[in-house]
N, C-alpha and C positions, 0 to 999 in steps of 0.2 A: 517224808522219805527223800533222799537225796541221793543224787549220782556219787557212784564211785568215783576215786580218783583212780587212774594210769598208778601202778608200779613202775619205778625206773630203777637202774642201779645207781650207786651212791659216787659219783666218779670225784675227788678229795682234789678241787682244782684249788682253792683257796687254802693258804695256809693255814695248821692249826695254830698259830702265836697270829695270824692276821689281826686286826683291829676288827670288832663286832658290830654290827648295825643290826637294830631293832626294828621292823617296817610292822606299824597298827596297822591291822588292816588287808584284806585279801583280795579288794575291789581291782579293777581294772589299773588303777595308779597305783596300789601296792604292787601288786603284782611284777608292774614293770621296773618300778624300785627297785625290785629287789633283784630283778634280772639285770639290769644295768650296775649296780653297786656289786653283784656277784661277779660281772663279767671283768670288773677293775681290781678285782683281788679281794673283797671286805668279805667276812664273814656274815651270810645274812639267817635272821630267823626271821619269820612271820608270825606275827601274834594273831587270832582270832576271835572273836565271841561266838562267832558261828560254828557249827559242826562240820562244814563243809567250804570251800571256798568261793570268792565269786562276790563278795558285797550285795550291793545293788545288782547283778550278775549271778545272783543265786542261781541252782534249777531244781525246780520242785517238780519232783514226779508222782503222778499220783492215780491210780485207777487205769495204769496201761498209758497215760497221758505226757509227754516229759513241756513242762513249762518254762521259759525262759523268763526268770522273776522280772527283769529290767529291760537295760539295753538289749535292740535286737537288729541297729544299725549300723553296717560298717560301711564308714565313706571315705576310709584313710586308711586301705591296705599297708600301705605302706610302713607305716610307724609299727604296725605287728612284724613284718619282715623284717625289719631293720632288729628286733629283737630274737630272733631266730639265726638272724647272720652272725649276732654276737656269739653264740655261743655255737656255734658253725654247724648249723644246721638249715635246712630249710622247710619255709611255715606250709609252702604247699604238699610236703610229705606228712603233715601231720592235719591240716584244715582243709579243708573242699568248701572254697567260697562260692558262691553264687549272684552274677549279677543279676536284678532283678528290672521287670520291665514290665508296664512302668515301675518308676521308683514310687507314687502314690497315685491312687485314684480318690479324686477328691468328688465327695458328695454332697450337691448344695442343699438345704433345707426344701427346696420346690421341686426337686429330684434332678437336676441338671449333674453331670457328671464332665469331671476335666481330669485326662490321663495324662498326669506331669512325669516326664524320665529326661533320659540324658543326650537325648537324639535333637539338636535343636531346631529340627524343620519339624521334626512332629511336634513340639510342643508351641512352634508357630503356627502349624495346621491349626491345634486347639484353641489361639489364642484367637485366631480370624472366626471360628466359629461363632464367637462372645464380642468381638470387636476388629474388624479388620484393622483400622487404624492404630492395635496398640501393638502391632506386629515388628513397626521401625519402635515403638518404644522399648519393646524388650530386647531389641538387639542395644539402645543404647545401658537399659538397665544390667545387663550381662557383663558389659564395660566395665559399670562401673562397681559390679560385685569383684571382677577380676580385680580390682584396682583396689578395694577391698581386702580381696584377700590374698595380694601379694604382700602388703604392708601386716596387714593383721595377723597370717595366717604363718607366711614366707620367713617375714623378718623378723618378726617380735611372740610369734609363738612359743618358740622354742627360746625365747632368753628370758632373765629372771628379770624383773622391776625393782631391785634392792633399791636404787635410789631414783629421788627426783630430778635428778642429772641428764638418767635415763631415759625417765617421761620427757623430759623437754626436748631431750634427741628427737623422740619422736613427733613431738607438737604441732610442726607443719605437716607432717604425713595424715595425723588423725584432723587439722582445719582444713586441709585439699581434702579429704574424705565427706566433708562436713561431718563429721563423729558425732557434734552438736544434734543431729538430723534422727530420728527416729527411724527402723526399719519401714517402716507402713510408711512414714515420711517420705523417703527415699523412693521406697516403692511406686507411691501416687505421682510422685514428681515425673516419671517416666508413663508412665501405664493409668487411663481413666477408668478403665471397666471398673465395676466394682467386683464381680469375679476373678477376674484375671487380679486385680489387687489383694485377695487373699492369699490366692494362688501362689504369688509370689512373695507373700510375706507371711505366712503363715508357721516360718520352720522355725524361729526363737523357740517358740512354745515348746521345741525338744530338747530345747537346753536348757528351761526354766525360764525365760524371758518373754513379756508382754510386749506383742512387735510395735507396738502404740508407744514404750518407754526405754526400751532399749536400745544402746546406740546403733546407731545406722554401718557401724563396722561390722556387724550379724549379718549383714546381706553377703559376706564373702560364705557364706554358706550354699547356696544357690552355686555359685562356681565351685565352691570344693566339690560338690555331686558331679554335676557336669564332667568336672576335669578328672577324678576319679572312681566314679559310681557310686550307686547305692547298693550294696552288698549284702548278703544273708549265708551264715554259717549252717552247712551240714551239719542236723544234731542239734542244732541251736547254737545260742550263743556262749552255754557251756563247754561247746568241743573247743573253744577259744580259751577258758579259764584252763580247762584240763590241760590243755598244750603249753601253757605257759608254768601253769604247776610243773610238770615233765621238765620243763626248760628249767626251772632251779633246782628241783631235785637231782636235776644231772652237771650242777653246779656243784653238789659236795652241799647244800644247804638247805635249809626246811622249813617247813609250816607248822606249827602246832594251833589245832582249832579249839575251841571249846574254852580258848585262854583270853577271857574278856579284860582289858588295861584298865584296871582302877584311875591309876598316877603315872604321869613322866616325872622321875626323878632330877628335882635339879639339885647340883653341887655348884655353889660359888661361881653360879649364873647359867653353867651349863647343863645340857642331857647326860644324863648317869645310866641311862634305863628305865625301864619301867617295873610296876609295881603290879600282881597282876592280884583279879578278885578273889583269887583262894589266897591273896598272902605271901606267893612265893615274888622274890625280886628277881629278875632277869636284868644283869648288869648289860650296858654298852656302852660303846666310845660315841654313839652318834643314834639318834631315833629316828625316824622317817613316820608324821602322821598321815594315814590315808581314812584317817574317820573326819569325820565331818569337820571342817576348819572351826569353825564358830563351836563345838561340841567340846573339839580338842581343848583351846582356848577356856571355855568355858567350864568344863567337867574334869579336865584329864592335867591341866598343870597351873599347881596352887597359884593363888591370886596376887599372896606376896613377892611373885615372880615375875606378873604384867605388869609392865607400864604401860607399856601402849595399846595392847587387844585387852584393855579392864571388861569387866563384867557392865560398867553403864554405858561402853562403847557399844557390846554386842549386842545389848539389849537395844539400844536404839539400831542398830542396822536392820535393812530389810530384806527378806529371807524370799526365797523364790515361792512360786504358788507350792500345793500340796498337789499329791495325787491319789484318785482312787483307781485302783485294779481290780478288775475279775476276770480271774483265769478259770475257762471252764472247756469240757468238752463235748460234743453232741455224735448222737448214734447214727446220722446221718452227713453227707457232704454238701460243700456249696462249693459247686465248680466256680461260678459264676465270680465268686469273690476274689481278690486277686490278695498278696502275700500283706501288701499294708494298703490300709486306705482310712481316709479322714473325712470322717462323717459327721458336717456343721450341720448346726441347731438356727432357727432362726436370728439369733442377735450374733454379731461379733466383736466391736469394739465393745458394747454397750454388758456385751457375758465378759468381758477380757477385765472389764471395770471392775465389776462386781468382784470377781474373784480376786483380781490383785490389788485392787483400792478399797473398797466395801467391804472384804472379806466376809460376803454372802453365799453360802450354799443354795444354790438356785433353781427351778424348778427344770428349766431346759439345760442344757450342756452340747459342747461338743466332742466326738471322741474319736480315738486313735484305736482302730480295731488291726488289730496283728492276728494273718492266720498263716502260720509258716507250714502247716501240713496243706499248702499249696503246692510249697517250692519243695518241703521236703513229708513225704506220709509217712516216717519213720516215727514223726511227731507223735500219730494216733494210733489206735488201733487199725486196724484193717476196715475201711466202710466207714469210720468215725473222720472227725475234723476237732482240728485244736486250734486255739484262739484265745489272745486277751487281749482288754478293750480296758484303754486308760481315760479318763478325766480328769483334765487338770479343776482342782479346787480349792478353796483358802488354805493356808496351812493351820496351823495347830492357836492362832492366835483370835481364830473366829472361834462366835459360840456355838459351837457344836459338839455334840456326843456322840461320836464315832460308834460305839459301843449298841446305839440306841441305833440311831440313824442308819448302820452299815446297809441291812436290810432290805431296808427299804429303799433306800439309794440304787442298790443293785437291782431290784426290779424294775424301777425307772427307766436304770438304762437298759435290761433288757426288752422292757415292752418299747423303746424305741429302735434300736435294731430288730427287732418282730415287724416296727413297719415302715422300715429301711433298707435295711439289707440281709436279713436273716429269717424269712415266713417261719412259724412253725415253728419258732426257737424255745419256747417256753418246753413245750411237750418233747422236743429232741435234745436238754439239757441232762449228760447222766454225771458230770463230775463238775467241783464248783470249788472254789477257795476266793477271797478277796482280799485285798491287803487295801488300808487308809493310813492318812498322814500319821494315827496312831500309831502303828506297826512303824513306821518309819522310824517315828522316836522312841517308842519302844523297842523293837528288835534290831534298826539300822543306827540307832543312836543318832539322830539327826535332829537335831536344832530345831525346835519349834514344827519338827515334822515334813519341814520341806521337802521335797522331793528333789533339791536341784543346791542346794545350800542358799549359798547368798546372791539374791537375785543382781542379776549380769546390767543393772542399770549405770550408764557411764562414771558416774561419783564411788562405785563399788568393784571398778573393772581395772585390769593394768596396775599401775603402783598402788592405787585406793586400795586392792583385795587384799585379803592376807598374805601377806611374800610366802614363795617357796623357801627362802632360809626366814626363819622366826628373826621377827624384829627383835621379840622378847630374853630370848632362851638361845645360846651358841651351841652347835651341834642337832639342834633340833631343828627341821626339814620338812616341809609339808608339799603335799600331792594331791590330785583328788581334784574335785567340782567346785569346792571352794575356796581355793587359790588361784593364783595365775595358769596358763590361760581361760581358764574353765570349764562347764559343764560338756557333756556329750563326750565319746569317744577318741576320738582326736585330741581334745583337749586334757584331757585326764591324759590319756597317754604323752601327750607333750608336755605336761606338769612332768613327770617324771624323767623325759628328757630333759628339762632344765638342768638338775640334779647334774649331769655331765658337765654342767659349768661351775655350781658353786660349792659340790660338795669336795673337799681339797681331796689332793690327792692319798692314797692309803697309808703310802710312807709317812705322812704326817702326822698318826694316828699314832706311830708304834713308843 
């Protein structure tokens, strides 16, 4: 069962002779596609496979319960504003954000507890509890996440990597970064504890990145929270889809769901449109993919059209971990729980291996428990609690049988929040669903199941990833996780601010 969408009126801002842009895709980067390409005069549609919108951003409701399929962090209010101002409106008339505080409580395997948020003397408090000494390190590790993430974040977020020009612009910026440097690299260099070293390197893992292999430019993550919060939508993080839906249907342009893109049509190099799985063609002057880079490439535009993203390219690339979810709800509350928290298993580098180098499904795990009927109880019923609890795990290339295994995996993890942070959770579970890497490539169409696409390790990051403008195919545009800048919120949404630079202007079209 799915959320309604907002009715709005149809306001005809875009001309009917405008130039049409096709955006795959209803995720977070389509979405904003199609509000920025709308805001510049192009005709836009939105294609779907889903019945609803949202991508990775689904929400599934179910038993009185509303679940937020995916993302459920906003650390970059900003970039939603900025798409509300286009079309002259504003996001707080329609979203009621919430700062949260802390932004994580992290739970160590031997039951130690560290409350990380955006107050930097509390989270110096926390760090003296675990290590006096690493108090002057995290003041210099904050440095040099800002340093991070003015470069990373500032300058090169929002622009495209078309060429290797470009990368060498930047080449002293990412060797004064040491970019060479591993997040957890980085981390240790500053800070001994081994606590507080999780602590502080633990956040790749929400954008798909192993803090052991991904570049040490992810530490500007730490400072983006800091400098803008860690935020939680009223409603979830649907009232965010639904307001941006509103925001192009009051563009004059639309969505159509349930319309899954077989083929992108190319003509004599370029995007013609798409071809959709009932058969019907939907022409355009320009396509916008927001389905999975690597999916796109590989599924969605014939072979005789790659040269450079081939099929033995994609195959050899490496894809971020997988994720297992279970969204459920209980007939009882846990005050005590706070809106997110990260509840490690005894190994970390040693479980990080496993999953991203072994690709072994493994006996312990660690997880991301989200219970947003903290901040908001609209979540649950009345007297209930709503909550999913993620594990990162191999993607789709280990041997496992999702199908078999789901199960039993889920019990796992719930008899481990039973003796963690959840007593009594078996007998207070009354509603349950779980999504695995399969559902991803099954229902998300994602590449080998990733949860994140193409893991964010430096060889695959900046001009390595698949461009926002297709090396391949002219007029065709990619958005999303697995482009430039990448995975998480912020990112995906600055994918599709690129678009502001390289998609030409609309007169060029006619």
């Amino acid at each position: 069962m799915t959320s309604p969408l907002p009715e709005t009126p149809r306001v005809p801002l875009a001309s009917p002779d405008a130039p049409h842009a096709v955006v795959i895709g209803s995720g977070f980067g389509g979405l904003a596609a199609a509000i920025r390409l709308g805001a510049r005069g192009f005709r836009v549609t939105v294609v779907d496979k889903l019945d609803a919108p949202g991508g990775r951003a689904y929400v599934f409701r179910q038993d009185g319960f509303t679940f937020d399929a995916g993302p459920t962090i906003v650390t970059a209010p900003f970039l939603l504003r900025e798409l509300w101002n286009m079309c002259g409106r504003r996001f707080e008339d329609d979203v009621d954000l919430r700062m949260m505080s802390p932004f994580y409580r992290i739970r160590f395997d031997d039951g130690k507890v560290f409350d990380y948020g955006g107050d930097p003397e509390a989270v110096k408090a926390e760090i003296a509890r675990f290590n006096p000494d690493d108090v002057a390190g995290y003041d210099a590790y904050m440095k040099a996440s800002e340093e991070a993430y003015a470069v990373g974040f500032e300058k090169v977020g929002h622009l495209p990597f078309d060429t290797f020009a470009e990368l060498l612009k930047f080449l002293p910026d990412m060797l004064h970064l040491r970019a060479y440097r591993s997040v957890y690299g980085q981390v240790a260099k500053h800070v001994s504890d081994p606590y507080v070293r999780i602590v502080l390197s633990f956040h790749p893992l929400l954008v798909g990145g192993n803090p052991f292999a991904v570049t040490s430019v992810y530490t500007l993550i730490s400072f983006l929270e800091r400098q803008w919060g860690v935020h939680s939508a009223m409603g979830g993080t649907g009232s965010i889809i639904n307001g941006m839906v509103d925001l192009i249907r009051g563009q004059g342009n639309q969505l159509r769901m349930n319309a899954e893109v077989e083929e992108i049509l190319v003509e004599e190099g370029a995007a013609k449109g798409v071809r959709l799985r009932s058969g019907e063609v939907v022409p355009a002057d320009l396509v916008v993919s927001n389905a999975d880079s690597a999916w796109t490439y590989r599924h969605l535009v014939p072979e005789q059209h790659r040269r450079h993203w081939t099929n033995k390219r994609i195959e050899r690339s490496r894809s971020s971990n997988g994720l297992f979810v279970w969204y459920f709800g209980t007939k009882r509350q846990y005050p005590e729980v706070p809106h997110h928290s990260i509840v490690l298993g005894p190994r970390y580098k040693a479980l990080l291996k496993d999953v991203f180098k072994h690709k072994k499904l493994t006996a312990d795990f660690s997880l991301y428990l989200h219970r947003p009927s903290a901040t908001d109880p609209s979540m649950a019923p009345e007297g209930h609690d709503c909550f999913y609890v993620l594990a990162p795990v191999p993607h789709l290339d280990a041997d496992v049988d999702w199908r078999e295994h789901a199960e039993t995996y889920r019990q796992a993890v719930e008899a481990r929040l039973e003796e963690t942070m959840l007593p009594g959770l078996r007998d207070a579970v009354v509603t349950s669903r779980v999504m695995t890497p399969l559902d991803f490539e099954e229902r998300l169409l994602s590449f080998r199941g990733a949860g994140f696409s193409f893991e964010p390790v430096l060889w695959q990051s900046a001009w390595f990833r698949p461009h926002n403008r297709s090396e391949d195919v002219r007029h065709l545009y990619l958005v999303g996780a697995g482009t430039h800048p990448g995975a998480g919120m912020p990112g995906v949404l600055s994918s599709a601010r690129v678009l502001d630079t390289i998609v030409p202007h609309v007169n060029t079209f006619r």
